[in-house]
C-alpha positions in Angstrom: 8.2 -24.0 30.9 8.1 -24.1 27.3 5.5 -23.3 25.2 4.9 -22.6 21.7 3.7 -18.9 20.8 2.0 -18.7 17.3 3.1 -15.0 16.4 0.9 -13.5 13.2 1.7 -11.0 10.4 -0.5 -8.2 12.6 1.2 -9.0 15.8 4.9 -8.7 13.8 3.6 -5.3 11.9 2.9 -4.1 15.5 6.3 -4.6 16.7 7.8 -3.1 13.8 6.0 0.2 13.8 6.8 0.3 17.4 10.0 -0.2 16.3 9.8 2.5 13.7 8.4 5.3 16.0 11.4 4.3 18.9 13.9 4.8 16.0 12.7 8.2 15.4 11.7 9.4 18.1 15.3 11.4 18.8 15.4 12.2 15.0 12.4 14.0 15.7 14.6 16.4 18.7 17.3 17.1 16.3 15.5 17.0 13.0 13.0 19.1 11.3 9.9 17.5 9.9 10.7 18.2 6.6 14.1 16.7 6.7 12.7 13.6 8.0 10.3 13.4 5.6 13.3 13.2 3.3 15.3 10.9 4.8 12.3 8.2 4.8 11.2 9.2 1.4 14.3 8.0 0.4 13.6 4.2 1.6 10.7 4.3 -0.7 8.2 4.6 2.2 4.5 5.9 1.1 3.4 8.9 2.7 0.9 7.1 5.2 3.8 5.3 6.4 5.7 8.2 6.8 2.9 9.8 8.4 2.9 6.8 10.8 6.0 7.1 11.7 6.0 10.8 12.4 2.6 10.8 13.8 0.8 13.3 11.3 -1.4 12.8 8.8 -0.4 11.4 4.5 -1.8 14.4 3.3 1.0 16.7 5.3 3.6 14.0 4.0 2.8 14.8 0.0 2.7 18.6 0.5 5.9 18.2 2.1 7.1 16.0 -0.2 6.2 18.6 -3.2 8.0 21.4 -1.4 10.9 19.3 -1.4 11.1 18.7 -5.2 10.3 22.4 -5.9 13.8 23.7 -4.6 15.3 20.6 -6.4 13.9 21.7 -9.5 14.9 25.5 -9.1 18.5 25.0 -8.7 18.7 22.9 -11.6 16.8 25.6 -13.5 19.4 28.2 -12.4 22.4 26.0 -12.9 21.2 25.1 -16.5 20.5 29.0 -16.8 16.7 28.6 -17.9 
């Protein structure tokens, strides 16, 4: 039997944050949280999808995100000797 299924923009976001979250889910036994808030912040995912993904909350995602670019912008002070 052949029928036609009509498949929506919700039903397709569904499957790709179920997608997402099997992806992850052995990041998240190997990697630390802050790392793999890194490594999606790189693909230019906000923090509520990041916080989707790693099932947390958007407001854990930008402090972690800030601690990340304070290091960053240490070791450039230090290498620039300011």
């Amino acid at each position: 039997m052949n029928r036609e299924v009509s498949v929506g923009f919700a039903e397709l976001l569904t499957q790709l944050k179920i997608t997402n979250r099997l992806l992850a889910a052995p990041l998240k036994t190997t990697m630390g949280q802050k790392d793999l808030v890194k490594l999606l912040a790189s693909t230019g995912a906000t923090n509520q999808e990041i916080a989707d993904v790693l099932d947390t909350t958007a407001a854990t995602v930008a402090t972690t995100r800030q601690r990340l670019k304070r290091p960053a912008a240490a070791k450039v002070e230090l290498e620039e000797g300011v």
